[in-house]
C-alpha positions as CSV (number, residue, x, y, z in Angstrom):
1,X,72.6,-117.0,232.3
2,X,73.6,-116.8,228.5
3,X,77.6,-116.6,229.2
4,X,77.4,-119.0,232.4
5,X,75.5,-121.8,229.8
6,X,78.5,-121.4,227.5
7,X,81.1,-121.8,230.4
8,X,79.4,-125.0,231.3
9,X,79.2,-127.0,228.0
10,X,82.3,-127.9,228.2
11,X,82.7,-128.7,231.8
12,X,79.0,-131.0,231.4
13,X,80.8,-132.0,227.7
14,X,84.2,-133.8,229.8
15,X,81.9,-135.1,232.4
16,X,79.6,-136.9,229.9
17,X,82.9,-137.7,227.9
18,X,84.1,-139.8,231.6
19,X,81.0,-141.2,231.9
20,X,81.1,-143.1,228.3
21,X,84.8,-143.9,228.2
22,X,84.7,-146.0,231.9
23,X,87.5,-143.6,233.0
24,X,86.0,-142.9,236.3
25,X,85.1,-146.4,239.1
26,X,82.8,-148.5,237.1
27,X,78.8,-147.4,238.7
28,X,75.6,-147.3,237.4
29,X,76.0,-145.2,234.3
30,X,73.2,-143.6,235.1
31,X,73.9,-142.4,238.2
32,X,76.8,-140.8,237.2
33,X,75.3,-139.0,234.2
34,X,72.5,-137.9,237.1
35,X,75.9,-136.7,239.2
36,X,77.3,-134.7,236.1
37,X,73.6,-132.8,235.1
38,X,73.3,-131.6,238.5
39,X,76.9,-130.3,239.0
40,X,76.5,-128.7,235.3
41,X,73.2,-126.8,236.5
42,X,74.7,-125.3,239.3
43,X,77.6,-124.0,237.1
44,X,75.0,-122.6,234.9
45,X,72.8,-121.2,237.5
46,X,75.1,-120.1,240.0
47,X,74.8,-116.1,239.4
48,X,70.8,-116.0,238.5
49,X,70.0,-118.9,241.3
50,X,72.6,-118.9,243.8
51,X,70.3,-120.7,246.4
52,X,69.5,-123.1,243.6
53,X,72.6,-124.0,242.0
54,X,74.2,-124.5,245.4
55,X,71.5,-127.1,246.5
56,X,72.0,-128.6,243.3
57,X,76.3,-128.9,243.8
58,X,76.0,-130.0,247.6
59,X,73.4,-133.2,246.4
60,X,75.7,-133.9,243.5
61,X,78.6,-134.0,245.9
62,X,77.1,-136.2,248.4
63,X,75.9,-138.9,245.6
64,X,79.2,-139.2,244.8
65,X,80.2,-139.7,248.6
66,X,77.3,-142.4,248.8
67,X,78.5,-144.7,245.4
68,X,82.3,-143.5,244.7
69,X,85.1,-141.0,245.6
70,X,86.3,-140.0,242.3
71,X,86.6,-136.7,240.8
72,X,85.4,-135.7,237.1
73,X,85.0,-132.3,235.4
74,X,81.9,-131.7,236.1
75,X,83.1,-131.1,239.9
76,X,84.5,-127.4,238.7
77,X,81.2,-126.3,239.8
78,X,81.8,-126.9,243.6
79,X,84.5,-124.2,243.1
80,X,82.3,-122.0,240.9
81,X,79.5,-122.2,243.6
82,X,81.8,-121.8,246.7
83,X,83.3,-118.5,245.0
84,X,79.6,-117.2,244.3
85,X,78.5,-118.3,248.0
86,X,81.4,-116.2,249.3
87,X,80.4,-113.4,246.7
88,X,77.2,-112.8,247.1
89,X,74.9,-115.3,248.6
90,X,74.0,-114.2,252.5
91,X,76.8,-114.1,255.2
92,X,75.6,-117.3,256.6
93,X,75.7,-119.5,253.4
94,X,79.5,-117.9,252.9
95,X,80.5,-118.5,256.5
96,X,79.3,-122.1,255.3
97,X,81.9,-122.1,252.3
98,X,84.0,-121.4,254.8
99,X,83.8,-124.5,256.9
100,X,83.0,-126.4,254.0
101,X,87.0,-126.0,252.6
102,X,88.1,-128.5,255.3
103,X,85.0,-130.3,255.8
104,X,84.7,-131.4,252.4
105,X,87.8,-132.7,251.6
106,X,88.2,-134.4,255.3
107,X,85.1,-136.4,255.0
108,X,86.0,-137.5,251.1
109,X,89.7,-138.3,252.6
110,X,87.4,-140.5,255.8
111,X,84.7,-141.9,253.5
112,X,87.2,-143.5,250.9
113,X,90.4,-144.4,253.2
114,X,93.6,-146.9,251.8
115,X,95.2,-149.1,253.7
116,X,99.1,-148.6,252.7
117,X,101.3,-145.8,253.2
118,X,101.4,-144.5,249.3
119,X,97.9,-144.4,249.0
120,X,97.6,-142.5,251.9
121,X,100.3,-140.2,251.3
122,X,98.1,-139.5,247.8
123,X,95.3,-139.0,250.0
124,X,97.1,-136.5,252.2
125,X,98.4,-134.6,249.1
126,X,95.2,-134.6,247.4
127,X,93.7,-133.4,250.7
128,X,96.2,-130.3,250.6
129,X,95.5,-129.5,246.8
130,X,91.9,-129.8,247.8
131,X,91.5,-127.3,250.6
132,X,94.1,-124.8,249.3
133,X,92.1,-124.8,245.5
134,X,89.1,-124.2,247.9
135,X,90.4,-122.2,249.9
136,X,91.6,-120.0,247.2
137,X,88.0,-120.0,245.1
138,X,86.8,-118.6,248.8
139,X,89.0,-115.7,249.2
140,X,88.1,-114.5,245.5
141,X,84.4,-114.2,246.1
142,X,85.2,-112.7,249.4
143,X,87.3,-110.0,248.0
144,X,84.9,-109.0,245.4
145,X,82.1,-109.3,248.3
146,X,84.5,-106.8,249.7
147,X,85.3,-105.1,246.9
148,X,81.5,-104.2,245.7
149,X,80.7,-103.0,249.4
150,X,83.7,-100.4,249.2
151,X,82.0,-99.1,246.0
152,X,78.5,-99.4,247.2
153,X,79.8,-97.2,250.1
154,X,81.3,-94.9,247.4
155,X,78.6,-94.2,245.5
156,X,76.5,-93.9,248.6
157,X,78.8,-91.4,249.7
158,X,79.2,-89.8,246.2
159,X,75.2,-89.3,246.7
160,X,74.7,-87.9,249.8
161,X,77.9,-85.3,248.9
162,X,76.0,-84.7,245.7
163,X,72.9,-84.0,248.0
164,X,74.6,-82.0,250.4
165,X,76.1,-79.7,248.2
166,X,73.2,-78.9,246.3
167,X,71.5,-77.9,249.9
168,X,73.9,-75.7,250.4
169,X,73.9,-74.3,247.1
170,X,70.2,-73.5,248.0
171,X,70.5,-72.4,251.3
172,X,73.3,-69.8,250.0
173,X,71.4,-68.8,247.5
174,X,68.1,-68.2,249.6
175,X,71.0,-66.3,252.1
176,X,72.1,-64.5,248.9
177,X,68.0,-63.4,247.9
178,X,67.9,-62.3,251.7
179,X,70.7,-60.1,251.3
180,X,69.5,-58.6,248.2
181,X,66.0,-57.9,249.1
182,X,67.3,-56.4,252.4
183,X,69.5,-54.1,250.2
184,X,66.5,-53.7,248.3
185,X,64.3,-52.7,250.7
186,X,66.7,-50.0,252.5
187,X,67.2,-48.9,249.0
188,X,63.5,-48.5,247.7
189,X,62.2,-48.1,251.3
190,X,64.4,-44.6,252.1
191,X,64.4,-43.0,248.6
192,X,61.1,-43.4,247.8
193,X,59.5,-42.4,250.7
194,X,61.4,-38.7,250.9
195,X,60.1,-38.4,247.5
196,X,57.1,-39.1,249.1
197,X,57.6,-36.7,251.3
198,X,58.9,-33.8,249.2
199,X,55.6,-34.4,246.7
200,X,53.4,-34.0,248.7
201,X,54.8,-30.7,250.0
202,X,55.3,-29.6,246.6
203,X,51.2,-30.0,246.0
204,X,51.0,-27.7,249.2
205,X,53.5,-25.2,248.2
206,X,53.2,-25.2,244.2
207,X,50.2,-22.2,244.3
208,X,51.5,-20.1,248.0
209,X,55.3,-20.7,247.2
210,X,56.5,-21.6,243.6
211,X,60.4,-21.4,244.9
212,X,59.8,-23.9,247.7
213,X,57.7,-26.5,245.4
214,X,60.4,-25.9,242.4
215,X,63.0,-26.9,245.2
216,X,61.0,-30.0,246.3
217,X,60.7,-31.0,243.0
218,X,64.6,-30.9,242.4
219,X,64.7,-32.9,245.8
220,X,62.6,-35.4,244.3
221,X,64.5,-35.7,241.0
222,X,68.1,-36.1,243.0
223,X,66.4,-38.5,245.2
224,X,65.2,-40.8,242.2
225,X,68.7,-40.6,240.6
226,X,70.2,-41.6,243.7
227,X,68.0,-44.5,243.9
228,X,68.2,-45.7,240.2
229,X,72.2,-45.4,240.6
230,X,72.3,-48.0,243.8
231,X,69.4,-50.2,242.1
232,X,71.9,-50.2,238.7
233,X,74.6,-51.5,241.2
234,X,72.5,-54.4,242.7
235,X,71.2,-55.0,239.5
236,X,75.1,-55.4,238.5
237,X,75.6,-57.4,241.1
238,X,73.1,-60.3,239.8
239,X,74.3,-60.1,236.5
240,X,77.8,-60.4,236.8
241,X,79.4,-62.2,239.4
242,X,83.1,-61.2,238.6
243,X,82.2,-57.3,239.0
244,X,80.7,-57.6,242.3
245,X,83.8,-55.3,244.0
246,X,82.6,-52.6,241.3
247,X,78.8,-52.2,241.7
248,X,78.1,-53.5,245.4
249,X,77.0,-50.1,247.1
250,X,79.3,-49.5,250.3
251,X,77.6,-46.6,252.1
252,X,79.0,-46.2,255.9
253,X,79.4,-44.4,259.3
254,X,81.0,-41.8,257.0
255,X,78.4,-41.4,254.9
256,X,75.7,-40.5,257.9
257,X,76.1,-36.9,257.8
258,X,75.0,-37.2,253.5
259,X,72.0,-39.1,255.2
260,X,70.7,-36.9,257.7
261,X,71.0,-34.0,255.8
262,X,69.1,-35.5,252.8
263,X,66.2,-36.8,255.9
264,X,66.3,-32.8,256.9
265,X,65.2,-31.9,253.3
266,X,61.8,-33.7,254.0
267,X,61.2,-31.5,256.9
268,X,62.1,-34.0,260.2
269,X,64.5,-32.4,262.4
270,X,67.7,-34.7,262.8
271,X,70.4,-33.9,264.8
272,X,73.6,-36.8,264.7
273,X,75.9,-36.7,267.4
274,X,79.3,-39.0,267.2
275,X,81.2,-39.9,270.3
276,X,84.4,-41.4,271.4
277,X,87.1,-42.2,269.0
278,X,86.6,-43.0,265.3
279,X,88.1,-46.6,264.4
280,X,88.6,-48.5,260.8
281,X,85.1,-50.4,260.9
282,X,84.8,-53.6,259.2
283,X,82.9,-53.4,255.7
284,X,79.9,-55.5,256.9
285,X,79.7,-53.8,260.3
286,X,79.8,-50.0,258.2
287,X,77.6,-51.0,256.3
288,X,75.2,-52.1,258.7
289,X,75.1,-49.0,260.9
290,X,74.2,-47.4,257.8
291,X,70.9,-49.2,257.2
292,X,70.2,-49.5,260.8
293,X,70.1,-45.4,260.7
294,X,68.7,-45.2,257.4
295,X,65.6,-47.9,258.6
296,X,65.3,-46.3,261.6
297,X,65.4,-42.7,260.1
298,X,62.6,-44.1,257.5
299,X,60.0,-45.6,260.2
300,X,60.6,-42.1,261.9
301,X,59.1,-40.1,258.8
302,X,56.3,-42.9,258.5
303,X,55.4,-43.2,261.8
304,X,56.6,-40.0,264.3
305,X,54.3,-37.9,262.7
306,X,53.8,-33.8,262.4
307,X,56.7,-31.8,264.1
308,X,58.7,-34.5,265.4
309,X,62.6,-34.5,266.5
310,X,65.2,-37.3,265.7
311,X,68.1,-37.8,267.6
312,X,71.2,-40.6,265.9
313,X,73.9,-41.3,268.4
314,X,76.7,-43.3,267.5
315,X,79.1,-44.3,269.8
316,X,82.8,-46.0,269.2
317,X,83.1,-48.2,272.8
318,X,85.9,-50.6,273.5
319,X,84.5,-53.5,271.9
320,X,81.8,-52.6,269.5
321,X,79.8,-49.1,268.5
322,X,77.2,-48.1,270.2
323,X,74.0,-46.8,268.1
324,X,70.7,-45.0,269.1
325,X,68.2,-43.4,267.2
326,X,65.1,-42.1,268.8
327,X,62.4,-39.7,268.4
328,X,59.7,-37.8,270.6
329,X,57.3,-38.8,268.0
330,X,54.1,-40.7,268.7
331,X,55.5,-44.3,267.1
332,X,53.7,-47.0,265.0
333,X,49.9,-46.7,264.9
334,X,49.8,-50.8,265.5
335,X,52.6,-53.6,265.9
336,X,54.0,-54.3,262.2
337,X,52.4,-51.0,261.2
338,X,54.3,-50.3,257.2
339,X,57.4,-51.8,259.8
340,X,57.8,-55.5,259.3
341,X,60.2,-55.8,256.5
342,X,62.7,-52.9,258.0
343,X,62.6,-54.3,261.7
344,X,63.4,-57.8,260.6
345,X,65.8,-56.7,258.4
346,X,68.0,-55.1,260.9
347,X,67.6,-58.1,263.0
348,X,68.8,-60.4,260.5
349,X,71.7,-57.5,260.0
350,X,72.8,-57.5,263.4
351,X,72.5,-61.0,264.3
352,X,74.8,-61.9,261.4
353,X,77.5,-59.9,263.4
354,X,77.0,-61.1,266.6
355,X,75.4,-57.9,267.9
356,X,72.3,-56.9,269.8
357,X,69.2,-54.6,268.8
358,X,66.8,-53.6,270.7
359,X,63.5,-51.5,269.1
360,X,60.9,-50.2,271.1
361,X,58.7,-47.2,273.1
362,X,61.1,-45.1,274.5
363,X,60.7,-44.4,278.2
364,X,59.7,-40.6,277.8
365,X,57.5,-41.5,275.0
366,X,58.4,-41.5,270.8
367,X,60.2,-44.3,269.5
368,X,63.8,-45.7,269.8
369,X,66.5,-48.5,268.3
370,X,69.5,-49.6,269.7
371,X,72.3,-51.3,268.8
372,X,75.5,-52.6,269.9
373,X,77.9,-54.2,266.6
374,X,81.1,-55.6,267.5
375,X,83.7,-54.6,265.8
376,X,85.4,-57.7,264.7
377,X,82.5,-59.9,264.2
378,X,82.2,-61.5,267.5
379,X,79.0,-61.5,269.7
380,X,78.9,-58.9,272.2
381,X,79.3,-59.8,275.8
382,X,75.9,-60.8,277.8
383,X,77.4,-57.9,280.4
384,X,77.9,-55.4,278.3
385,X,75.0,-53.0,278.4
386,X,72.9,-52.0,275.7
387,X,73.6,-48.5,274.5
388,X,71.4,-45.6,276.0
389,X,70.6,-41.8,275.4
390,X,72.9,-40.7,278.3
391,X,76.1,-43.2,277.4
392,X,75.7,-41.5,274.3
393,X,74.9,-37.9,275.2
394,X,78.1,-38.3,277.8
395,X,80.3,-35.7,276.5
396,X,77.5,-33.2,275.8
């Protein structure tokens, strides 16, 4: 309001100046002092009031159409308020501008006609100047009407990237907390319960046989080393980014031998049998096998009970491997028995890969998990059939 004042003092200044020094048609003075104030407080209010200070410019305009035609200084403000209407007053009031650029000047060129051809030549000229000094006042406010929509837009856009990325920032980093706290739990879950395990033989065997509790004992002891190292290299992982390569542990297919034989040491008969012909796995589906055996492995000690038998098949098909791992045991005393975590773990494992699972009563009784893990990542086909004990026991 401040800056628009100043811009009009000297616009109401050479209309007032007119008004004393006769320049414009001798009229009521007073009427055309009433013509200049008006057109001045629509200059002035054109950006706080733009309703306003466009009522105000179209009554000044049509006083002067009732008394007189001529122009003064003070009629700057029509421009000033056409450029605002096509700026940012509503659509309709700028589709109104619009019209108004040969309106205007046609019904000043009709209302105040001359009667010989030079005068109406002027008229015709001063017509042209009129509508394209209009004309030109519109296009300017509707290029900045433009102009502050492409930004709006921006910014808009700017926000809802700004939004979007930080939802995916915490939907990768809840992915990333999954991930960890299933590594975590294969980790913690395995380790601690053969230690478990080998205690509480130890407290058996410490008085009736020393050499058998001094061995559980040093089963324990590796077993909690084993665990610390892997925890070190998750704990690595969170602290460093950059040395994620060095510390993430990468156990596999390979390493299921290491695994059975350390389940064995806690007294659960395991036997692994490996069929068809080795390939390169993929990291992720390596590493997934491994947990799904390790899981499995660990409900089987919880669960199977005294003087049960394991059985891990592993299978390499065309498309994917082929995984089962049963036991004659008696199974979980309830649904979700100590088994929640594990099962949805593997779940989330193998549906990451594309892959099916399967975990339930076996049909002769005891426990069993299948898998199937394609080998490149894609889903499996809905045909292909789940892995069984006789696919897998095939070559026997």
């Amino acid at each position: 309001m401040l800056v628009d004042s100043v811009c009009t003092v000297p616009v109401f200044g050479l209309g007032l100046l007119q008004v004393v020094s006769d320049t414009v048609v001798p009229v009521p003075r007073w009427w055309w002092l009433l013509i200049v104030t008006l057109l001045s407080l629509g200059m002035a209010l054109h950006r706080v009031r733009p309703m306003t200070a466009t009522a105000l410019v179209v009554i000044g305009g049509l006083m002067q159409l009732i008394w007189d035609g001529s122009l003064t200084a003070a009629n700057y403000a029509m421009i000033v308020a056409l450029y605002t209407a096509a700026k940012s007053g509503p659509r309709w009031l700028s589709r109104v501008g619009l019209v108004t650029i040969v309106a205007g000047p046609a019904v000043l060129l009709a209302r105040f006609p001359e009667s010989d051809d030079a005068s109406f030549r002027d008229n015709v000229l001063g017509f042209g100047f009129l509508v394209v000094l209009l004309a030109i006042a519109w296009v300017l406010g509707d290029s900045m009407r433009t102009r502050r929509a492409f930004y709006a837009e921006l910014e808009e856009r700017a926000t809802r990237l700004e939004f979007e990325r930080d939802q995916q920032a915490q939907i990768a980093a809840a992915a990333e907390r999954a991930r960890i706290a299933r590594e975590l739990h294969d980790v913690v879950a395995h380790n601690v319960s053969v230690m478990v395990v080998q205690a509480d033989g130890a407290a058996y065997a410490i008085d009736a046989s020393p050499d058998k509790a001094r061995e559980a004992l040093g089963t324990i002891a590796a077993t909690g080393r084993e665990a610390l190292a892997e925890m070190r290299r998750l704990l690595g992982v969170l602290r460093s980014q950059s040395e994620t390569g060095a510390y993430v542990p990468q156990p596999g297919v390979d390493q299921l031998g290491e695994l059975v034989d350390q389940v064995r040491t806690t007294g659960l008969n395991v036997e692994l049998r490996v069929e068809g012909v080795p390939v390169e796995l993929p990291q992720s589906v390596a590493l997934t096998a491994y947990r799904i055996v390790q899981e499995a492995l660990t409900n089987t000690r919880k669960h199977a009970g005294p003087d049960a038998t394991a059985t891990v098949g592993v299978g390499y098909g065309e498309d994917g491997l082929e995984m089962e791992i049963s036991d004659d045991g008696r199974g979980a005393a309830a649904p979700g028995d100590g088994m929640g975590h594990g099962l949805v773990g593997m779940r989330e494992r193998v549906a990451m890969l594309g892959g099916r699972l399967r975990t339930g009563p076996s049909v002769g009784g005891g426990w069993s998990v299948t898998a199937v893990l394609p080998y490149a990542g894609r889903p499996v086909a809905v045909s292909a059939p789940a892995p069984t004990r006789t696919t897998l026991q095939g070559a026997q």
